[in-house]
MARBA-3410 file (N, C-alpha, C, O; in Angstrom, 1 decimal):
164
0.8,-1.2,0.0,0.0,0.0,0.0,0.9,1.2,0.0,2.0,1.2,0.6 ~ 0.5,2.2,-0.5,1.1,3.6,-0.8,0.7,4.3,-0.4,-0.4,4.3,-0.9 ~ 0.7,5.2,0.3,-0.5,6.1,1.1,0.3,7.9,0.4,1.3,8.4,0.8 ~ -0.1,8.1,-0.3,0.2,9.6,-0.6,-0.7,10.4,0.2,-1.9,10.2,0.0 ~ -0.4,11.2,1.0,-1.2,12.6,1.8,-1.2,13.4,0.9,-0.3,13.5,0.1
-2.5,14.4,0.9,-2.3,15.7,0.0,-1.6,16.0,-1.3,-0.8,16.8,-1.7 ~ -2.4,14.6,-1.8,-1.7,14.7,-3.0,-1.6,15.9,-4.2,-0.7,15.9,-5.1 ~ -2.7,16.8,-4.2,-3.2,17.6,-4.9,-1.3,19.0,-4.5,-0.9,20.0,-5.0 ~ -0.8,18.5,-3.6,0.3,19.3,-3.4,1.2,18.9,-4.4,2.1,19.7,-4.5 ~ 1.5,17.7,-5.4,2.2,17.0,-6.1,1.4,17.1,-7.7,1.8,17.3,-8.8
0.2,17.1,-7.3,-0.7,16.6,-8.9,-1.3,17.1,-8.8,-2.3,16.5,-8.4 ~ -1.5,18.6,-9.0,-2.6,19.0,-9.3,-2.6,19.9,-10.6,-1.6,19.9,-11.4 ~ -3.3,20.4,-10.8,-3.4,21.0,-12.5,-2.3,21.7,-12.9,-1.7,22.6,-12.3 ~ -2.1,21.1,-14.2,-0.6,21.6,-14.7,-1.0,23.2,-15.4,-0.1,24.0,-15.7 ~ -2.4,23.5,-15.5,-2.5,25.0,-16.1,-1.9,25.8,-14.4,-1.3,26.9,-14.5
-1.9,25.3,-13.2,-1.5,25.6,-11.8,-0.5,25.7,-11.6,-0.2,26.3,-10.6 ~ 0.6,25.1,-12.5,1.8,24.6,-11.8,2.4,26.0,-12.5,2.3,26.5,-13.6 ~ 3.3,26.4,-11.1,4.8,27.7,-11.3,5.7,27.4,-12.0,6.2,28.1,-12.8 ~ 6.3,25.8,-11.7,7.6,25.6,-12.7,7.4,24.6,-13.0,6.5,23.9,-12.8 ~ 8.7,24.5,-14.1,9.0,22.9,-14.9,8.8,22.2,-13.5,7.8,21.4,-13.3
9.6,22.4,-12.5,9.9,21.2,-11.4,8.4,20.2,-10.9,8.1,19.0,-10.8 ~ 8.0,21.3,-10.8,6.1,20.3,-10.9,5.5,19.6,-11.4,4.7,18.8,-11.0 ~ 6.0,20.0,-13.0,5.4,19.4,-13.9,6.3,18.0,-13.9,5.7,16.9,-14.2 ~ 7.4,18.1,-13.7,8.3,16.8,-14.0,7.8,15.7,-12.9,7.3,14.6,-13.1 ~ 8.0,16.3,-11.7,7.5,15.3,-10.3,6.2,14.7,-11.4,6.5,13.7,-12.1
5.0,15.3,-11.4,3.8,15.4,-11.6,4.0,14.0,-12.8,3.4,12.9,-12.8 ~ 4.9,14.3,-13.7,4.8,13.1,-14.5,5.4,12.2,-14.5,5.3,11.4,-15.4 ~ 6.3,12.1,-13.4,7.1,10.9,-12.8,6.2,9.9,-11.7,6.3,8.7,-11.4 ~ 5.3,10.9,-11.3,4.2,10.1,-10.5,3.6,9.5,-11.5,3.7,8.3,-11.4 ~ 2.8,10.0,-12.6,2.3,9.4,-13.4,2.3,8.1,-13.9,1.6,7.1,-13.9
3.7,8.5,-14.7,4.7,7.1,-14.9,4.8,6.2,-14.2,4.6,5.1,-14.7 ~ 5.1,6.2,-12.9,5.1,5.2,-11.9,3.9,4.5,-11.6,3.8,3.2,-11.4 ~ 3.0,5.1,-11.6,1.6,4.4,-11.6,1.2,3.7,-12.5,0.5,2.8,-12.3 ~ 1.8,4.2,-14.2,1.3,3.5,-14.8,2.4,2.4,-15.4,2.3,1.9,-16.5 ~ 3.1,2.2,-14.8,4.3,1.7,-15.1,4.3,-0.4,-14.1,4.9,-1.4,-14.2
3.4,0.2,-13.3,2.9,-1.2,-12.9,2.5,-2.2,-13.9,1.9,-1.9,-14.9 ~ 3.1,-3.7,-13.2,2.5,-4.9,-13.9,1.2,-4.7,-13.5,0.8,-4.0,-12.6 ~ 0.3,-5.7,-14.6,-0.9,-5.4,-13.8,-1.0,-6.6,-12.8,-2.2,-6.6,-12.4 ~ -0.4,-7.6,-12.4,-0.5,-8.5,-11.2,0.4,-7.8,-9.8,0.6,-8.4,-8.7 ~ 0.8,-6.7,-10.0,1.5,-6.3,-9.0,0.4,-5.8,-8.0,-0.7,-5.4,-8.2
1.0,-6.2,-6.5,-0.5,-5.8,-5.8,-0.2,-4.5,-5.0,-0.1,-4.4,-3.8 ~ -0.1,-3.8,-5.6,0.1,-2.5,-5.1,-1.4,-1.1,-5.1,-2.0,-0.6,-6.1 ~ -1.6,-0.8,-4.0,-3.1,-0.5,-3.6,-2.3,1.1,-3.4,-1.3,1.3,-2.7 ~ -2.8,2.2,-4.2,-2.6,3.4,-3.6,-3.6,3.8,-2.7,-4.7,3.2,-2.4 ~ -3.3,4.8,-2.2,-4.5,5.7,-1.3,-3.9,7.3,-1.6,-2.7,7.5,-1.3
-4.4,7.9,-1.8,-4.6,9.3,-2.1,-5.5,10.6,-1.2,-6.7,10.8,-1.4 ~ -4.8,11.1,-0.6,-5.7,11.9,-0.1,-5.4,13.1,-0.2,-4.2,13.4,-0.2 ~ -6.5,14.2,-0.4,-6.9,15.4,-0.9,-8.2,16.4,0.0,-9.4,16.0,-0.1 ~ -7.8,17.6,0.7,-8.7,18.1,0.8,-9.6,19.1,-0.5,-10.8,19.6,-0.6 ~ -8.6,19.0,-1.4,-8.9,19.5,-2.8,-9.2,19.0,-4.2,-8.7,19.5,-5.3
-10.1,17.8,-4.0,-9.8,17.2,-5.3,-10.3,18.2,-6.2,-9.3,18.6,-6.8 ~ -11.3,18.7,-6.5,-11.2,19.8,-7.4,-9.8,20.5,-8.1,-10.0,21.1,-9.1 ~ -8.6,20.3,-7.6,-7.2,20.8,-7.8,-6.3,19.7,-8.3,-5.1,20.0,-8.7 ~ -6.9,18.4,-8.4,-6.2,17.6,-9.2,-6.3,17.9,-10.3,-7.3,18.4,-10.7 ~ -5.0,17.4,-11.2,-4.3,17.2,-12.4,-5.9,16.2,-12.9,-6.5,15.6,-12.0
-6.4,16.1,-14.3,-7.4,15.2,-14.8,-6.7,14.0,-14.6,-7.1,12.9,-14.1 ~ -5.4,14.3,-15.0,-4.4,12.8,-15.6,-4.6,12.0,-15.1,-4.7,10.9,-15.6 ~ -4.8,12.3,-13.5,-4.6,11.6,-12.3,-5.9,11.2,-11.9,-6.2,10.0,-11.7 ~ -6.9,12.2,-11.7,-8.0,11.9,-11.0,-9.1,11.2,-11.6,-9.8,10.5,-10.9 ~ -9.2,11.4,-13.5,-10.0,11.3,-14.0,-9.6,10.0,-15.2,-10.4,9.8,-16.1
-8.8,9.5,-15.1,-8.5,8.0,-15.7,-8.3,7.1,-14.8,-7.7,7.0,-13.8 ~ -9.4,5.9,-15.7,-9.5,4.9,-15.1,-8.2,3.9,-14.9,-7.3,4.0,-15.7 ~ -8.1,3.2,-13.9,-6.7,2.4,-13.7,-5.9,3.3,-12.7,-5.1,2.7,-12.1 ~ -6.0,4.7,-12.3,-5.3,5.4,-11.6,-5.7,5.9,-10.5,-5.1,6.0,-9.4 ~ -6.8,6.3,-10.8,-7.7,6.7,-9.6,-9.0,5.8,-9.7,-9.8,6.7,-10.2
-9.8,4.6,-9.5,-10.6,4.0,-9.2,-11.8,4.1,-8.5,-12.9,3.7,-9.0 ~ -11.8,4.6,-7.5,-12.6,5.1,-6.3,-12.2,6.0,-6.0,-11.0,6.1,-6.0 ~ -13.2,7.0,-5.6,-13.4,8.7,-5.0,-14.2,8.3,-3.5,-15.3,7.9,-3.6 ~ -13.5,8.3,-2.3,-14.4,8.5,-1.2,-14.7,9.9,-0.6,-13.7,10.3,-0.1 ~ -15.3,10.3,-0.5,-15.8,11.8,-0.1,-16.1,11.5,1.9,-17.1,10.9,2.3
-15.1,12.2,2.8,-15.9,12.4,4.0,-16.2,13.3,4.4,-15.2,13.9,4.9 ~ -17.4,14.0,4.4,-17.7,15.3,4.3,-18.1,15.6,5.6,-18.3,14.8,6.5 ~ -18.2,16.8,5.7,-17.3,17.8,6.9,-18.7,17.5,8.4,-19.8,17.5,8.0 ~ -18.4,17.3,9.4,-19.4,16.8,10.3,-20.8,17.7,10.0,-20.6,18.7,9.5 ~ -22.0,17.4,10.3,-23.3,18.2,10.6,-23.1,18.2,12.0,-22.1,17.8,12.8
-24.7,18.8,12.1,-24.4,19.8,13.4,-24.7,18.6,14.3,-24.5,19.0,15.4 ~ -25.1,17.4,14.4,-25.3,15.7,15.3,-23.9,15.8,15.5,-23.4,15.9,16.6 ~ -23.1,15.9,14.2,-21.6,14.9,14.4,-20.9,16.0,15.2,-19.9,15.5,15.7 ~ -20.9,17.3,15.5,-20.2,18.3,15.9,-20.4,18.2,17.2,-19.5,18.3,18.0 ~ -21.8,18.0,17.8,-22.6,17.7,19.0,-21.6,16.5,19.6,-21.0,16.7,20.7
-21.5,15.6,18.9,-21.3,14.1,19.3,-19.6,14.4,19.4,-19.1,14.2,20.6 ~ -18.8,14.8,18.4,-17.2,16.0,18.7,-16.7,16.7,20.3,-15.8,16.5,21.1 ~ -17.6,17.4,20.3,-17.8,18.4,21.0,-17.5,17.5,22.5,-16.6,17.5,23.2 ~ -18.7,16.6,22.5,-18.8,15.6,23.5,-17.6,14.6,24.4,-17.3,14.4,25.5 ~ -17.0,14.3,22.5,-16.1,13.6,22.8,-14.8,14.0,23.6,-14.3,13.5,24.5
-14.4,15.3,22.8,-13.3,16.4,23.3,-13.5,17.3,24.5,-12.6,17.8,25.2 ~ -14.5,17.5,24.7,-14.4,18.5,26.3,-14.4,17.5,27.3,-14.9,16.4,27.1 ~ -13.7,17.9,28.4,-13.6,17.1,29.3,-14.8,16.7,30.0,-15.7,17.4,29.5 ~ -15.3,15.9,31.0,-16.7,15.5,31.5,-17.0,16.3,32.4,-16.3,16.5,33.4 ~ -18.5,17.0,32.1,-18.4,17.8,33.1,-18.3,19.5,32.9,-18.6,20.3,33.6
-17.7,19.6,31.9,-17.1,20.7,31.4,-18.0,21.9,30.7,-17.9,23.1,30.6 ~ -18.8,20.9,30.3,-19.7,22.0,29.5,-20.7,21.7,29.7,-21.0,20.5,29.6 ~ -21.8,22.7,30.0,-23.3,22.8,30.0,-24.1,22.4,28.8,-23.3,22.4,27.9 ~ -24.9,22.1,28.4,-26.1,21.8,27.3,-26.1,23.1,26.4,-25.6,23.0,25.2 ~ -26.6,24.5,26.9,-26.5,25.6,26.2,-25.0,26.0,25.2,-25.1,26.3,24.0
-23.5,25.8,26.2,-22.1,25.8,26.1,-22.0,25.0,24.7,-21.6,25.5,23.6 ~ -22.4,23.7,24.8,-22.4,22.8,23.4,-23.6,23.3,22.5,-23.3,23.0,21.4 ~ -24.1,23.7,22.5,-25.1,24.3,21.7,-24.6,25.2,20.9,-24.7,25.1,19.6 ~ -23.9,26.5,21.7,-23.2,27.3,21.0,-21.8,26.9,20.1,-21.4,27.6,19.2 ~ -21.3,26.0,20.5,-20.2,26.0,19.9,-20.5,24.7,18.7,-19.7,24.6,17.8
-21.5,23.8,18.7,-22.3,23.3,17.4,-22.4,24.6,16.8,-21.5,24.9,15.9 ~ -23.2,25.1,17.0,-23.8,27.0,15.7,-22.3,27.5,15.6,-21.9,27.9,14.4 ~ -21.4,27.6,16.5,-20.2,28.4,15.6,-19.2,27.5,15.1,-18.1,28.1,14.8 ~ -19.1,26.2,14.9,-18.2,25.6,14.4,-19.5,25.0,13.0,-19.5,23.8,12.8 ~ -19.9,25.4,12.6,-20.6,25.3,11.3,-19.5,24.7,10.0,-18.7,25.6,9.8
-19.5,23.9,9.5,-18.5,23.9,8.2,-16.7,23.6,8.2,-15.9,23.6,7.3 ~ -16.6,23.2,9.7,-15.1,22.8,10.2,-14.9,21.3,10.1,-15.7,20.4,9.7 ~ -13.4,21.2,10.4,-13.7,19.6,10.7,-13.3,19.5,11.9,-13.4,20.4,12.8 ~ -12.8,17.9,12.1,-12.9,17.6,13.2,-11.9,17.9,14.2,-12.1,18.0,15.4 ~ -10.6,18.2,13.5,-9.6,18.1,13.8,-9.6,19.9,14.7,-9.2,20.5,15.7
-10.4,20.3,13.6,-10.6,21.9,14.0,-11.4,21.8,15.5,-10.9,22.1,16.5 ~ -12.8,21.3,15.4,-13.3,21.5,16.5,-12.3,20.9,18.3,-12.3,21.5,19.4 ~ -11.7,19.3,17.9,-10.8,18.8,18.9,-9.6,20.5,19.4,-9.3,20.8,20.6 ~ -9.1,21.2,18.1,-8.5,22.3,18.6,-9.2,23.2,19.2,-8.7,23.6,20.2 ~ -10.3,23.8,18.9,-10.7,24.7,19.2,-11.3,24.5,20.2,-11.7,25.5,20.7
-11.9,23.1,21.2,-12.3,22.5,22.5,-11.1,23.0,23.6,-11.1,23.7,24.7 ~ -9.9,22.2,22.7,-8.5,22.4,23.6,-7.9,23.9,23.9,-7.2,24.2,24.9 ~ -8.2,24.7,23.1,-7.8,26.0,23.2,-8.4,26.8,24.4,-7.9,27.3,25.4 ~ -9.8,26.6,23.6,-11.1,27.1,25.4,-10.5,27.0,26.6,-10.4,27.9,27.4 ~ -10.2,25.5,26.7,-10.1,24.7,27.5,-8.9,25.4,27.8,-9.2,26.4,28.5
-7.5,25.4,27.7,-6.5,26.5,28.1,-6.7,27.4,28.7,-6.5,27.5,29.9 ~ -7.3,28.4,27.9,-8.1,29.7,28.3,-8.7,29.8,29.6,-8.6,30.8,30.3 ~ -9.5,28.8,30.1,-10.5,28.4,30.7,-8.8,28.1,32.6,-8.4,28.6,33.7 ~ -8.6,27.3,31.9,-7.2,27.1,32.9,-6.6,27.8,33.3,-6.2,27.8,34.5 ~ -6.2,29.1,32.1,-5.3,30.3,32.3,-5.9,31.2,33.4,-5.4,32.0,34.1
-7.2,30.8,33.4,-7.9,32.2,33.8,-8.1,31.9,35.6,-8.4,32.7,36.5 ~ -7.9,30.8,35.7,-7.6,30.0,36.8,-8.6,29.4,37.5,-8.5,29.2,38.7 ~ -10.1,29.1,36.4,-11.3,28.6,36.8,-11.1,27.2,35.8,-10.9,27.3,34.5 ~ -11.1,26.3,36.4,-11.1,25.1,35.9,-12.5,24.1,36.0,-12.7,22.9,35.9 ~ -13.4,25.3,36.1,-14.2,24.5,36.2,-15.4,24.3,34.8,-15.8,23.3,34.1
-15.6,25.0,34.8,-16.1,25.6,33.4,-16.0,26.3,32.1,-15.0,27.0,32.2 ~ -16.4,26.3,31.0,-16.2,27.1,29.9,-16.7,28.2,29.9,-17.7,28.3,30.6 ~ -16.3,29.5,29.3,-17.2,31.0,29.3,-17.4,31.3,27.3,-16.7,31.0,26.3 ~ -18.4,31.8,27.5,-18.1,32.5,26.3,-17.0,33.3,25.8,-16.8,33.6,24.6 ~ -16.2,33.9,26.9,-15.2,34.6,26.9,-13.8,33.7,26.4,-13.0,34.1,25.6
-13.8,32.3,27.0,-13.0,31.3,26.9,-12.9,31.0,25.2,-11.9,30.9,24.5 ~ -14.3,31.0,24.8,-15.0,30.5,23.1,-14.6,31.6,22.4,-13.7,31.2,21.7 ~ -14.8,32.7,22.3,-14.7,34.1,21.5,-12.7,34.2,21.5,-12.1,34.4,20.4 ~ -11.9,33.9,22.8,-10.4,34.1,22.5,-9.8,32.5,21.9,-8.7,32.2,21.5 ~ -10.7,31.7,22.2,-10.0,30.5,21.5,-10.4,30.8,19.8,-9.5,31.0,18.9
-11.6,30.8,19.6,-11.6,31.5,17.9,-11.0,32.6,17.5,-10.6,32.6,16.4 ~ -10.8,33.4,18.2,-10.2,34.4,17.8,-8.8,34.4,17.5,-8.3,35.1,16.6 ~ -8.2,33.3,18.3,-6.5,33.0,18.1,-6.5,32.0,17.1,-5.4,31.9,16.6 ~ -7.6,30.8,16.4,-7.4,30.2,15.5,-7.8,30.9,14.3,-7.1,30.8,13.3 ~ -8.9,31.7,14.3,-9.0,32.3,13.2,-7.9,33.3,12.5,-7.6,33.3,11.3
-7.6,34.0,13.4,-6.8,34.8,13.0,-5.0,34.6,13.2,-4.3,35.1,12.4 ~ -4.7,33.9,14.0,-3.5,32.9,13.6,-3.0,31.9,12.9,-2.0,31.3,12.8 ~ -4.3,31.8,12.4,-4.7,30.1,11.1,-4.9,30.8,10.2,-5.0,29.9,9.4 ~ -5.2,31.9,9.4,-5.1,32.6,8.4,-6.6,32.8,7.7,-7.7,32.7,8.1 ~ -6.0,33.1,6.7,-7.8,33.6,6.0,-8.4,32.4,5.3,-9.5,32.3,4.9
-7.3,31.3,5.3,-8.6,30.0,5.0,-9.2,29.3,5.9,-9.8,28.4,5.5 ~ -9.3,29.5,7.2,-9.9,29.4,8.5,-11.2,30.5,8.5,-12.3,30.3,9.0 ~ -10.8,31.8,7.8,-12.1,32.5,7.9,-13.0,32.6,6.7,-14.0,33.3,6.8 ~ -12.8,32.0,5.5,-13.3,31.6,5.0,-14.4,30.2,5.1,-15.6,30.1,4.9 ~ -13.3,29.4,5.5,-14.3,28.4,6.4,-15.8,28.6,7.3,-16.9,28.1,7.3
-15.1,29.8,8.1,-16.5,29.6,9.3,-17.0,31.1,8.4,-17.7,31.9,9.0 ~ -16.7,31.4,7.1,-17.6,32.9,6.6,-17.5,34.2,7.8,-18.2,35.2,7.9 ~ -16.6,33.8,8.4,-16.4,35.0,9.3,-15.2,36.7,8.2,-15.0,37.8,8.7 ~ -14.8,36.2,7.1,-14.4,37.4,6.8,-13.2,38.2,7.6,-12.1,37.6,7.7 ~ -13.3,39.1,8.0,-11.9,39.8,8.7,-12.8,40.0,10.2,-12.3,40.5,11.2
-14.0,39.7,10.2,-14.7,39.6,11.8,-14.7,38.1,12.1,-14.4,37.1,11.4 ~ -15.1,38.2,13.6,-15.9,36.7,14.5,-17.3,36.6,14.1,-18.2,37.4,13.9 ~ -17.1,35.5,14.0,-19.1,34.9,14.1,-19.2,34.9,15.6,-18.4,34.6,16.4 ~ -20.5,35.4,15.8,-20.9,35.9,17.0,-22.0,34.9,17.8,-22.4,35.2,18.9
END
């Protein structure tokens, strides 16, 4: 098995690509894939937060890419059920999770597990360990959003503001 991460960082559209050096990688992957016996048992796996940014070559011929799995980004159950998993017990009230289902709209998971943990700091720093504040939620977004850059605020549609 071959596990390529983020492949769309290697193969993605050659009208995209800045230099030769991309384009060559780009078709040395190519080659290699298609350069297999076909009894060779060699299974790739590919992953992409951007398939839209793949190269066709790659994405859109058969023998190379086979299956497309899509796991799409939690609803507001799976963020509930996140939320649950990641705060500590005890930690958050019913309304607390409520709110932070409505402002983690469109994240993943990985986002929400940080942005629990951040609070959760916050919440420690402040030297009440017992609870979450809105105050805790507003500076933990505020330091991912705005130290995670403008594709984090894109994500939650928050723009150059907080979602409130």
């Amino acid at each position: 098995m071959v596990v390529m991460e983020d492949v769309d960082l290697i193969a993605r559209e050659r009208t995209s690509m800045e230099s030769v050096c991309e384009e060559v990688l780009l078709n040395k992957l190519l080659n290699e894939m298609d350069g297999l016996k076909e009894d060779a048992e060699i299974f790739f796996v590919l992953t992409t937060n951007r398939p839209e940014a793949l190269e066709a070559a790659l994405a859109s011929r058969p023998g190379r890419v086979d299956q497309a799995i899509e796991f799409p980004l939690p609803d507001a159950e799976g963020r509930k059920k996140l939320v649950s998993l990641y705060a500590p017990d005890g930690f958050l009230d019913a309304d607390m999770v409520s709110e932070i289902v409505r402002r983690t709209d469109g994240v993943s998971a990985a986002f929400i597990k940080e942005f629990i943990r951040r609070a959760t700091q916050f919440t420690v720093e402040r030297g009440d360990s017992s609870c979450l504040t809105h105050e805790d939620l507003d500076m933990a977004l505020d330091e991912m959003l705005f130290k995670g850059g403008q594709l984090n605020r894109k994500l939650l549609g928050a723009g150059d503001s907080l979602p409130a």
